[in-house]
C-alpha positions in Angstrom: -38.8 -46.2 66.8 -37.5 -48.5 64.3 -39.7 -50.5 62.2 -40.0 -52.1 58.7 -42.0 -51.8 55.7 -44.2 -54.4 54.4 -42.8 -53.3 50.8 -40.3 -56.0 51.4 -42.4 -59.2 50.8 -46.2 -58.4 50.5 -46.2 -59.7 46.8 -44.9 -63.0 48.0 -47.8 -63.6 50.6 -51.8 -64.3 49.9 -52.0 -64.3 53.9 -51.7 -61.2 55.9 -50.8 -63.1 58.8 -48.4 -65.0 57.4 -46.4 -61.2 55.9 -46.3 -59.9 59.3 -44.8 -63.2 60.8 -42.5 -63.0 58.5 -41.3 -59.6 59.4 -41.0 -60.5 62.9 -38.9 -63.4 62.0 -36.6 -60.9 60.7 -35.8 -59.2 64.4 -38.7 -56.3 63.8 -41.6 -55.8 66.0 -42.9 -52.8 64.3 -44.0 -52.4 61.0 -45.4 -49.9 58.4 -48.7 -51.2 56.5 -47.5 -50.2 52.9 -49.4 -49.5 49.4 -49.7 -52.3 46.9 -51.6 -54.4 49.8 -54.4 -56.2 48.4 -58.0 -55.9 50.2 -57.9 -59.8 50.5 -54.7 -59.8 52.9 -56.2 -57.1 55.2 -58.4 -59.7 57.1 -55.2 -61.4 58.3 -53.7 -58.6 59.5 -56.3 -57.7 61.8 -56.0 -60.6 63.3 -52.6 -60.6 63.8 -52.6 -57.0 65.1 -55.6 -58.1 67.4 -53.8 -60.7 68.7 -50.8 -58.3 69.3 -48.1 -59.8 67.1 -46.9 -55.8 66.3 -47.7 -52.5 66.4 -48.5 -50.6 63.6 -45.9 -47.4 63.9 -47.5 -45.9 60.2 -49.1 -46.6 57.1 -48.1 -45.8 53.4 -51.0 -44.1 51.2 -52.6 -46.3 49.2 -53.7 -48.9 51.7 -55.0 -50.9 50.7 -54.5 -50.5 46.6 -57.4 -49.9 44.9 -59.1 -52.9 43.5 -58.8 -51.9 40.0 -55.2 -51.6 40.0 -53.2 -55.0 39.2 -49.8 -53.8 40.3 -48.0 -52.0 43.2 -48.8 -48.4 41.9 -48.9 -45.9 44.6 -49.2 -43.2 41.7 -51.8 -44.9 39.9 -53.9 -41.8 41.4 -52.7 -38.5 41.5 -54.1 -35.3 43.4 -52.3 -33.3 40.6 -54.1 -35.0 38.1 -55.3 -33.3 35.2 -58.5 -35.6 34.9 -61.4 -35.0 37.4 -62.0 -38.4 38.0 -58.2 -39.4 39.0 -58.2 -36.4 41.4 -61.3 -38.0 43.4 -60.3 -41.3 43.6 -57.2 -40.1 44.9 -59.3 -38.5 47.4 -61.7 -41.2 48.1 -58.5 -43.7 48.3 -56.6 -41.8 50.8 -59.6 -41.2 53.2 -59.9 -45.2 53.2 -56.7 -45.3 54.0 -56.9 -42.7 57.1 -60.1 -45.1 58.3 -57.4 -47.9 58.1 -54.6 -46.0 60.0 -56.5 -45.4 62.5 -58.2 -48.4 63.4 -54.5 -50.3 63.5 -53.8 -47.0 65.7 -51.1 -45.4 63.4 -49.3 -42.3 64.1 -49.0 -41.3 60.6 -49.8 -42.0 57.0 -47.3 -41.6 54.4 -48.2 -39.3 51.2 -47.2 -39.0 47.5 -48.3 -35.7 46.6 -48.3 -36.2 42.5 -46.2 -35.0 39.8 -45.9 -32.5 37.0 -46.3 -33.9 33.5 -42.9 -34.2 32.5 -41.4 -37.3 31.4 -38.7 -38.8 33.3 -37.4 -40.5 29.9 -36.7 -36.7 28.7 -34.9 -35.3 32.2 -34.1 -37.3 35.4 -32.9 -40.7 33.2 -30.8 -39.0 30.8 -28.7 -37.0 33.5 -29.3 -40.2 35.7 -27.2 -42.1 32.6 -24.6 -38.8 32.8 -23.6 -39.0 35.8 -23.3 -43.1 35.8 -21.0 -42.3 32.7 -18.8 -40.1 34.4 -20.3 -37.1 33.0 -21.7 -35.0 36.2 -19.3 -32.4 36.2 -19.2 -31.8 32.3 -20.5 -28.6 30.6 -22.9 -30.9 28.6 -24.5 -32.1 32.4 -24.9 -28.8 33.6 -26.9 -27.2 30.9 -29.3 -30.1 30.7 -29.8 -29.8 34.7 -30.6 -26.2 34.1 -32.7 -26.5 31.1 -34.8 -29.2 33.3 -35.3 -26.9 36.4 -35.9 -23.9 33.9 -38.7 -26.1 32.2 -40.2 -27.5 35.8 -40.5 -24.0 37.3 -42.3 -22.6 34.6 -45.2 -24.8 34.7 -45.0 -26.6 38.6 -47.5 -23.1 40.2 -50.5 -25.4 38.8 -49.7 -28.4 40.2 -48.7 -27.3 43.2 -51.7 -25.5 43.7 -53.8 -28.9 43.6 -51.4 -30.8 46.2 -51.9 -28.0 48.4 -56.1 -28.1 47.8 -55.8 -31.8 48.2 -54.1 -31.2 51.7 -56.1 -29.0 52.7 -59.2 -31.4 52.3 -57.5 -34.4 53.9 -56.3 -32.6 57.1 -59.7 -32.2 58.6 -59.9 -35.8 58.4 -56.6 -36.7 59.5 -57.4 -34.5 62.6 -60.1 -36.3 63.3 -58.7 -39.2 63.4 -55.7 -38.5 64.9 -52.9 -39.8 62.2 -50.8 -36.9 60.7 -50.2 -36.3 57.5 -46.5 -37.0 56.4 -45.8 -35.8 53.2 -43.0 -37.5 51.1 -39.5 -36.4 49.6 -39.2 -37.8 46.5 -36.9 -39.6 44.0 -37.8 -38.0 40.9 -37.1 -34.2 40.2 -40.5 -34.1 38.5 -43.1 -35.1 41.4 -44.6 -32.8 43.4 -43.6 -31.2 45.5 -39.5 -30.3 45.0 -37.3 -29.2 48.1 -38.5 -25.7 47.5 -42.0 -26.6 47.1 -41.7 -28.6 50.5 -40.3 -26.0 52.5 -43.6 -23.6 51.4 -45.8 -26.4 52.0 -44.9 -27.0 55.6 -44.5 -22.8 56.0 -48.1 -23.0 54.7 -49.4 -25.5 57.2 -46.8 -24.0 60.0 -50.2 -23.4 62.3 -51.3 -27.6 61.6 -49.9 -29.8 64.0 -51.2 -32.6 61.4 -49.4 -32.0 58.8 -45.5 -32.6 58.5 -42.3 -33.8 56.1 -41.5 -37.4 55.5 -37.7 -38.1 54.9 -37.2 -40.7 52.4 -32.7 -41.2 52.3 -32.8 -43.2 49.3 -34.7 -41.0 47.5 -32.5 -37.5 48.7 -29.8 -39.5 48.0 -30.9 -40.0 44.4 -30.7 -36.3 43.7 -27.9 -35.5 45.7 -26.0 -38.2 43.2 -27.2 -36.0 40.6 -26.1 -32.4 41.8 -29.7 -31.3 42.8 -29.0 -30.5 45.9 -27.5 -31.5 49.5 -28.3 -34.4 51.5 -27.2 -32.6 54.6 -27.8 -29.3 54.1 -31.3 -30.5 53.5 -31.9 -32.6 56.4 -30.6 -29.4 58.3 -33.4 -26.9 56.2 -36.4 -28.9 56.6 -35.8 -30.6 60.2 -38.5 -28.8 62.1 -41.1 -30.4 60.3 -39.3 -33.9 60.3 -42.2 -37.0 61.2 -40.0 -39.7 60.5 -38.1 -41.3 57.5 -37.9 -44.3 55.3 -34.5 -46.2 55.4 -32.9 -47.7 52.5 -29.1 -47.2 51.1 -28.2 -46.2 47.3 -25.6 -48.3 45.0 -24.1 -45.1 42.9 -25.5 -43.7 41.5 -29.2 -44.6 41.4 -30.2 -47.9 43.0 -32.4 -47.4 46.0 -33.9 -49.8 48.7 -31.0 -51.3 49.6 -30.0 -52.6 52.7 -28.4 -50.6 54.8 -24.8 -49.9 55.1 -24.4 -51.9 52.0 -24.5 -48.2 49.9 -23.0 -45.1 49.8 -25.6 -43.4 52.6 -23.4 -41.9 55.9 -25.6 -42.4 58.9 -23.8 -41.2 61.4 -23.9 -37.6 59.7 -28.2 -37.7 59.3 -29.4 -39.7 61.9 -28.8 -36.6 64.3 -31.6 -34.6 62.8 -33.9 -36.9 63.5 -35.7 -36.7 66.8 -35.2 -39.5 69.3 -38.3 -41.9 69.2 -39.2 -40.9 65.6 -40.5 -43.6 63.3 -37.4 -44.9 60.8 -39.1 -47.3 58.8 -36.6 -49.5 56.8 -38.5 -49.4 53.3 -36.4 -52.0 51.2 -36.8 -54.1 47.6 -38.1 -57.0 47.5 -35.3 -58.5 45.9 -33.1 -58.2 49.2 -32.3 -61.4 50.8 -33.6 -62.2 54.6 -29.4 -62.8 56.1 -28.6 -60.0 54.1 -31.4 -57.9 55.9 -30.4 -59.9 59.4 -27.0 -58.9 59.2 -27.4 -55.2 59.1 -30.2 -55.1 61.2 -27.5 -56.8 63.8 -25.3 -53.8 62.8 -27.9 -50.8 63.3 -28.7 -52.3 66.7 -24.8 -52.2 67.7 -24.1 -48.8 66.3 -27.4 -46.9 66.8 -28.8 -48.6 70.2 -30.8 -45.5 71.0 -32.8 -45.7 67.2 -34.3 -48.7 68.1 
């Protein structure tokens, strides 16, 4: 099933109705309620979903944001959290969200899991600016890589402790609802959980049909570019827990969201893991332009007829 985030142009609408028309006018008839929607929109989209202008194929944790958050922060809250308070309205946020999902009959909901405290400033932008420099390969990159894992293992057991509690709480109410649980890859090398961390996670919720792995390419791709690990070999590891995935491309080394095929990302080599009739939400920045967005879509349709 292909679909498209409402990422793309939610800041630019006061009108819920108005967002999702907009989508459609792009060529989509799906779409993916995303985080940073404000409470005052949601009115409008009932009434376009009620009037059965799309389907609703998922929905990205927070939705909608929480009122006391000015910006699109989907981390504002984190389950790994070292403050009490942060950890429950994490909770409290995401069951809202669930209510949400499943009243515009979602099949899943989209989850950031948290982080550990480590500053990106300190480890994934420095070797981020490496490897733009040319410097990926150099004795000086592959000791700071090390050094970062080495410090992230040490103290990750903690935090992936509480994104496994947090789980644990939210799948009885995702079962009763009836929207899985699809838990992000992400970008950063310091959220929660890593590629090992993932694979135990989904071994530790093997017996949960609720509970799965969300594929994000962009955000892979971002630590394939900087030697963490394989975008293929990856897809081929985790696949028996695969939900769906969000779609964007990657400009070398780091810029995400893009549009498709106007990046580095080979299609043709992932798209095979992923079941037919899986949800492949294209999750892109705002900044992309609607022909630009047109004119791949037209390609995806031509090259990938049966992912539509």
């Amino acid at each position: 099933m292909l679909a498209f985030s409402t990422c793309w142009n939610n800041a630019r609408h006061t009108d819920g109705e108005a967002m999702v028309q907009e989508i459609l006018d792009l060529g989509f008839q799906n779409l993916e309620l995303s985080h940073g929607m404000t409470v005052a929109k949601i009115p409008g989209i009932r009434k376009a979903f009620a009037a059965g202008m799309f389907r609703c194929a998922g929905v990205h944790n927070y939705f909608p944001s929480p009122v006391e958050v000015m910006i699109d922060a989907p981390d504002a809250y984190e389950y790994t959290s070292h403050r009490p308070y942060d950890r429950k309205r994490a909770m409290d946020m995401t069951l809202k969200t669930l209510e949400l999902a499943a009243e515009f009959r979602a099949e899943y909901v989209v989850l950031h899991m948290g982080s550990t405290p480590l500053n990106a400033k300190k480890f994934t932008k420095p070797l981020t600016a490496k490897v733009s420099a040319g410097e990926g390969r150099t004795e000086s990159y592959v000791k700071d890589k090390i050094k970062f894992i080495k410090k992230r293992e040490k103290i990750a057991p903690l935090y992936y402790h509480r994104a496994i509690e947090a789980l644990e709480e939210i799948v009885t109410k995702a079962e009763e609802y009836g929207v899985k649980l699809a838990v992000e890859s992400r970008s950063r090398f310091e959220d929660m959980p890593n590629e090992r961390e993932m694979v135990r996670l989904q071994e530790h919720f093997r017996d949960n049909p609720w509970i799965g792995y969300w594929h994000d390419f962009g955000h892979v791709q971002l630590k394939h570019n900087l030697g963490l690990l394989d975008h293929h070999e990856w897809l081929e590891t985790i696949s028996p827990h695969l939900i769906g995935g969000h779609v964007h491309d990657v400009q070398w080394p780091a810029r995400d969201h893009r549009v498709p095929f106007t990046g580095t990302l080979d299609y043709d080599s992932l798209l095979p893991f992923f079941p037919e009739n899986c949800p492949l939400i294209w999750e892109l920045s705002p900044t992309r332009e609607t022909e630009e967005i047109k004119e791949s879509l037209g390609i995806w349709k031509a090259r990938y007829a049966d992912r539509c």
